[in-house]
C-alpha positions as CSV (number, residue, x, y, z in Angstrom):
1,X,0.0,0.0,0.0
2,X,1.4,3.1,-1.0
3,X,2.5,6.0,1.7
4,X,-1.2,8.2,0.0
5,X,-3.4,5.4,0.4
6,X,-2.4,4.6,4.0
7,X,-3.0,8.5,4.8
8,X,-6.3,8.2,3.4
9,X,-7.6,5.0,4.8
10,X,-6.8,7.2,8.1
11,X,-9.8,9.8,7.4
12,X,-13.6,8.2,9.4
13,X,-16.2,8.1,6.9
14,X,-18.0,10.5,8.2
15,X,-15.6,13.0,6.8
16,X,-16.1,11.2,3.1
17,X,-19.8,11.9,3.1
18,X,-20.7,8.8,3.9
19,X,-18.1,6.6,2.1
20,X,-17.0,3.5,4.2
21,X,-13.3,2.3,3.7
22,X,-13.3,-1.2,3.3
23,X,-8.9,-1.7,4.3
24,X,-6.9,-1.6,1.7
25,X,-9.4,-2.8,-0.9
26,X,-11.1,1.2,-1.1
27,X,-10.1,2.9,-4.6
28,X,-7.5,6.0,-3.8
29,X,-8.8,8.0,-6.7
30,X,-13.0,7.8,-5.3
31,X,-11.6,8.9,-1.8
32,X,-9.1,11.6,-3.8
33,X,-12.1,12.5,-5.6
34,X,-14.5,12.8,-2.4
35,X,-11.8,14.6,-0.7
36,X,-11.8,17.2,-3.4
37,X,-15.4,18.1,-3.1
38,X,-15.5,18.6,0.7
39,X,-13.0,21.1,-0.2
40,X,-14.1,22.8,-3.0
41,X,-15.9,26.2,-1.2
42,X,-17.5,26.6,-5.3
43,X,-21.0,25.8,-5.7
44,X,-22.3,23.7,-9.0
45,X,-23.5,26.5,-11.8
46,X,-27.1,26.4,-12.3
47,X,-27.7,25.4,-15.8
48,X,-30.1,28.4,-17.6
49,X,-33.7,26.2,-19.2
50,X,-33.1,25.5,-22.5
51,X,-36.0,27.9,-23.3
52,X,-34.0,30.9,-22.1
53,X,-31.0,30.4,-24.3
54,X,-31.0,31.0,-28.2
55,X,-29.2,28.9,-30.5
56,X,-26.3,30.8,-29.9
57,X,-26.2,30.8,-26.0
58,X,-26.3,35.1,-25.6
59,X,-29.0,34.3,-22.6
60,X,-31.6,36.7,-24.6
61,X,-34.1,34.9,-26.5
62,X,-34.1,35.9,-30.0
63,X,-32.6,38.9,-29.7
64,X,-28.9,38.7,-30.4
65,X,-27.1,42.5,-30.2
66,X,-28.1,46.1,-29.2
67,X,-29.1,47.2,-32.7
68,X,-31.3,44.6,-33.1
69,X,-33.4,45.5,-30.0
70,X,-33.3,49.1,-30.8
71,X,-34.6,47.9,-34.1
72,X,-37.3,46.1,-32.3
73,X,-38.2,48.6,-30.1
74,X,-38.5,51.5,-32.8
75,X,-40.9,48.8,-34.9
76,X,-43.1,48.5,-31.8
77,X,-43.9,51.9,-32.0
78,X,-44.0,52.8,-35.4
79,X,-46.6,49.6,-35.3
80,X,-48.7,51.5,-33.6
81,X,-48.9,54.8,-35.2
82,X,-48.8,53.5,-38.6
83,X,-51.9,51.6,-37.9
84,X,-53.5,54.2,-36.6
85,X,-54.3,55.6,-40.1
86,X,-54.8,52.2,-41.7
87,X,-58.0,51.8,-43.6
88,X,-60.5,48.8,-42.7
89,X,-59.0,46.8,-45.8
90,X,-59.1,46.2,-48.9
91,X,-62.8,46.5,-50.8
92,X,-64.4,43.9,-52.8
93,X,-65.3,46.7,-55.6
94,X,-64.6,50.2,-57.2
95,X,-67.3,51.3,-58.6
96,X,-68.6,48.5,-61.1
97,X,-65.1,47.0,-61.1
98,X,-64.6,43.9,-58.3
99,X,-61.2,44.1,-56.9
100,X,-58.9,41.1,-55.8
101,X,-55.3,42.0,-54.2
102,X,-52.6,39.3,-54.5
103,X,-49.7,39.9,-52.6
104,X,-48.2,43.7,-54.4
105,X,-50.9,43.2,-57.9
106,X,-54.0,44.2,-57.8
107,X,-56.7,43.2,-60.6
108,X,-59.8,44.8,-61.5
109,X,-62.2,43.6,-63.5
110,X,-65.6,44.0,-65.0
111,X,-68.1,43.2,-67.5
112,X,-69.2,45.8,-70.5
113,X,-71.9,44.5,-73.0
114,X,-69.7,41.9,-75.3
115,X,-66.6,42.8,-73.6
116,X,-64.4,42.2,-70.3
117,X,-62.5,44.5,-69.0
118,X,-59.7,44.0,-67.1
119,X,-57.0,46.9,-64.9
120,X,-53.8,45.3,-63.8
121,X,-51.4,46.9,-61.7
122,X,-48.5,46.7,-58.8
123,X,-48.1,48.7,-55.9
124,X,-44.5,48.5,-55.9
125,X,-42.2,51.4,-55.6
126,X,-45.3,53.7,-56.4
127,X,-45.4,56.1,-53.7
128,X,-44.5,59.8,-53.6
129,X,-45.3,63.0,-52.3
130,X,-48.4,64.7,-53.2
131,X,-47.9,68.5,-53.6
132,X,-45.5,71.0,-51.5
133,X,-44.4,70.2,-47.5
134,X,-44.1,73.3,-45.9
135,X,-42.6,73.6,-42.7
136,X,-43.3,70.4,-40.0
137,X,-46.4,69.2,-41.6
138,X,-46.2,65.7,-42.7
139,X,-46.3,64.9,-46.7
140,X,-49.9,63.1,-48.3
141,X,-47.8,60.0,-49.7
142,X,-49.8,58.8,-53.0
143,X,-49.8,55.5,-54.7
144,X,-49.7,56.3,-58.8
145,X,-49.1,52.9,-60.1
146,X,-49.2,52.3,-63.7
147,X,-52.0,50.4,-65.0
148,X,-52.9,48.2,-67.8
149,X,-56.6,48.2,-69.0
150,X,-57.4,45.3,-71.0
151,X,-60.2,45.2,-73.3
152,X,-61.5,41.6,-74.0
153,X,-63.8,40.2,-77.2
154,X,-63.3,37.0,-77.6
155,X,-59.8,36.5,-78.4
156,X,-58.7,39.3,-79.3
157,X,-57.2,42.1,-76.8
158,X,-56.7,45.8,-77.1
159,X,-54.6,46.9,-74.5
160,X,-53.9,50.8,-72.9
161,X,-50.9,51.2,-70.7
162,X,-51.7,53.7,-68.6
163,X,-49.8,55.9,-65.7
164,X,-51.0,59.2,-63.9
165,X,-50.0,62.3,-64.9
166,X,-47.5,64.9,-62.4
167,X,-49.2,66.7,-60.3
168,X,-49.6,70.5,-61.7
169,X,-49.2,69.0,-65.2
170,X,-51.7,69.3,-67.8
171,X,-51.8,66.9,-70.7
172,X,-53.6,69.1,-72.8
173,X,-53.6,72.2,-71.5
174,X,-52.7,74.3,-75.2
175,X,-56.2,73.0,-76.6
176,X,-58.0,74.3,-73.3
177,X,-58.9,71.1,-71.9
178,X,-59.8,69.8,-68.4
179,X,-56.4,68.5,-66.6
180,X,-56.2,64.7,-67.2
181,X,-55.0,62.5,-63.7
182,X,-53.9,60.2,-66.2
183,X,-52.5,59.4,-69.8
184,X,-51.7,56.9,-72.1
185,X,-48.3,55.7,-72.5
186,X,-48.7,52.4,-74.8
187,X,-51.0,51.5,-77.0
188,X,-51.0,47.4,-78.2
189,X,-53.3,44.8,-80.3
190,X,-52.7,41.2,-80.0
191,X,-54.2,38.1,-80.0
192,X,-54.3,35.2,-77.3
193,X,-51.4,36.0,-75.3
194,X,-49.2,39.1,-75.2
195,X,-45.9,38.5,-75.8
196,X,-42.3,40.5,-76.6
197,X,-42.7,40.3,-80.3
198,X,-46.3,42.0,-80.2
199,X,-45.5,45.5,-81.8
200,X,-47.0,48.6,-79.2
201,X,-47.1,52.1,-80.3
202,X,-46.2,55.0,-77.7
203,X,-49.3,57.4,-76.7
204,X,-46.4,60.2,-77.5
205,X,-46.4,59.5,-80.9
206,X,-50.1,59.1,-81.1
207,X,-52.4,61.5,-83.6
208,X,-54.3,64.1,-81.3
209,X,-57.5,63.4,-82.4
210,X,-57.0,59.3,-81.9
211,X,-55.4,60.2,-79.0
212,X,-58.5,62.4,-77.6
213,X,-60.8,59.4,-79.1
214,X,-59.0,56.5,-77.1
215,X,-59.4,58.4,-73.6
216,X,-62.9,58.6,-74.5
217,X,-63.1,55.3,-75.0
218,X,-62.1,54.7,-71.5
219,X,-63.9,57.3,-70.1
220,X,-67.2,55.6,-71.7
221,X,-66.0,52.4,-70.0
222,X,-66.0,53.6,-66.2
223,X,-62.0,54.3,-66.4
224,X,-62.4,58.0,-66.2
225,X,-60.0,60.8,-64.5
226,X,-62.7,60.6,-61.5
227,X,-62.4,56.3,-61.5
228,X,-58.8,57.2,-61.0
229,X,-58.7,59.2,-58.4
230,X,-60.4,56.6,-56.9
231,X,-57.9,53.7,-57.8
232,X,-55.1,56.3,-56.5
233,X,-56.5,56.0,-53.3
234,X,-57.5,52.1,-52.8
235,X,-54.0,52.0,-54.1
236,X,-52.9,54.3,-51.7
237,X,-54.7,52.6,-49.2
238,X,-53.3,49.1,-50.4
239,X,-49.8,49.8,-50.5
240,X,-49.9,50.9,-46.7
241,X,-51.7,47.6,-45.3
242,X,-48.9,46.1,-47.2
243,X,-46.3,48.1,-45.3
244,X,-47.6,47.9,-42.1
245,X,-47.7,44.1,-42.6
246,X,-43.7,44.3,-43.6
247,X,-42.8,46.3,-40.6
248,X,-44.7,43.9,-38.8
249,X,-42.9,40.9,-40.6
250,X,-39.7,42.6,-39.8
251,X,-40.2,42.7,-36.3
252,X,-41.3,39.4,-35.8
253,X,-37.9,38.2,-38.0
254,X,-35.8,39.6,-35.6
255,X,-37.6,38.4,-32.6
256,X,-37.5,34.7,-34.0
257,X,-41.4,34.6,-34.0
């Protein structure tokens, strides 16, 4: 028996927590390693529930560095006020037109006589000011999105592109017209399906009087400069509930909802 072993055997087992020393026969490293713990003064750590850590073990659920709780601390309250001036949502009509949103498109559609008419357009990247800011007051932010009006028989498709005019701009103003909200910026005939090679004439380069006859043609088929002033502001309306809903995406992200 080595000189260690006999020193230990020495110790009563009361002092080893309970561990009886059986003569020589008792293992040296279980008494070393009972030994150690009576005099380790450290407690055990406390291990954090698994539902307090993140997968990176920073001890803040979801939220991993200062910026990104400042980030979701400002979204909280811009939540809130934004929503504050939300409409109710989005409405099954305008007008005689029904109205289905999908995602960023909107379609509008309707029936005229032997004809279906049909207004495509996206909300994206459609919002500006309206008119001059002056001062503190906060800027009326407009939805113009172009538009495409469809005109159905059968198979066959004539087909406006459409956008809104600048604000203070009049399309006509040297023949002493009414302002128009909007113009046309493309003008296309095709058959079946649209495609790249399907030849589209510009409204610029349009005669006057065809020109003038093709926005009555609208006009007479509900898509008139009241109609969209209208759409301006269901888009208008649109493209915010979609923004809210990012912000509120956003936030969620970074929280790990």
């Amino acid at each position: 028996m080595s000189l260690f072993s006999r020193a230990l055997v020495r110790f009563q087992p009361s002092l080893l927590g309970g561990l009886t020393v059986r003569g020589t026969q008792a293992s040296t490293r279980t008494i070393a390693r009972s030994l150690v713990g009576l005099c380790s003064n450290r407690r055990p750590q406390r291990e954090l529930p698994s539902s307090t850590l993140c997968s990176c073990g920073c001890g803040i659920h979801g939220i991993h560095t200062r910026g990104d709780r400042e980030l979701v601390e400002f979204l909280q309250e811009e939540i809130v006020a934004e929503k504050k001036s939300m409409s109710s949502g989005l409405p099954s009509h305008l007008d005689d037109f029904s109205v289905k949103g999908r995602d960023a498109e909107l379609t509008l559609t309707k029936n005229f006589h032997d004809e279906q008419i049909t207004i495509t357009l996206n909300v994206n990247h459609t919002v500006d000011t309206e008119g001059p800011v002056e001062g503190t007051q906060e800027p009326d932010l407009r939805s113009r999105p172009s538009f495409e009006v469809d005109i159905k028989i059968g198979s066959k498709v004539m087909s406006f592109t459409c956008s809104y005019v600048n604000p203070g701009e009049a399309l006509a103003e040297d023949q002493g017209q009414n302002e128009d909200v909007f113009g046309i910026n493309e003008l296309t005939m095709y058959e079946g399906e649209w495609d790249e090679e399907t030849y589209c004439v510009s409204g610029d380069i349009l005669d006057g009087m065809m020109y003038d006859l093709l926005m009555n043609m609208l006009e007479e088929r509900g898509v008139s400069n009241e109609f969209a002033e209208k759409l301006s502001s269901l888009c208008s309306d649109y493209e915010h509930s979609l923004y809210v809903n990012l912000l509120q995406n956003v936030q969620d992200f970074v929280k790990r909802k």
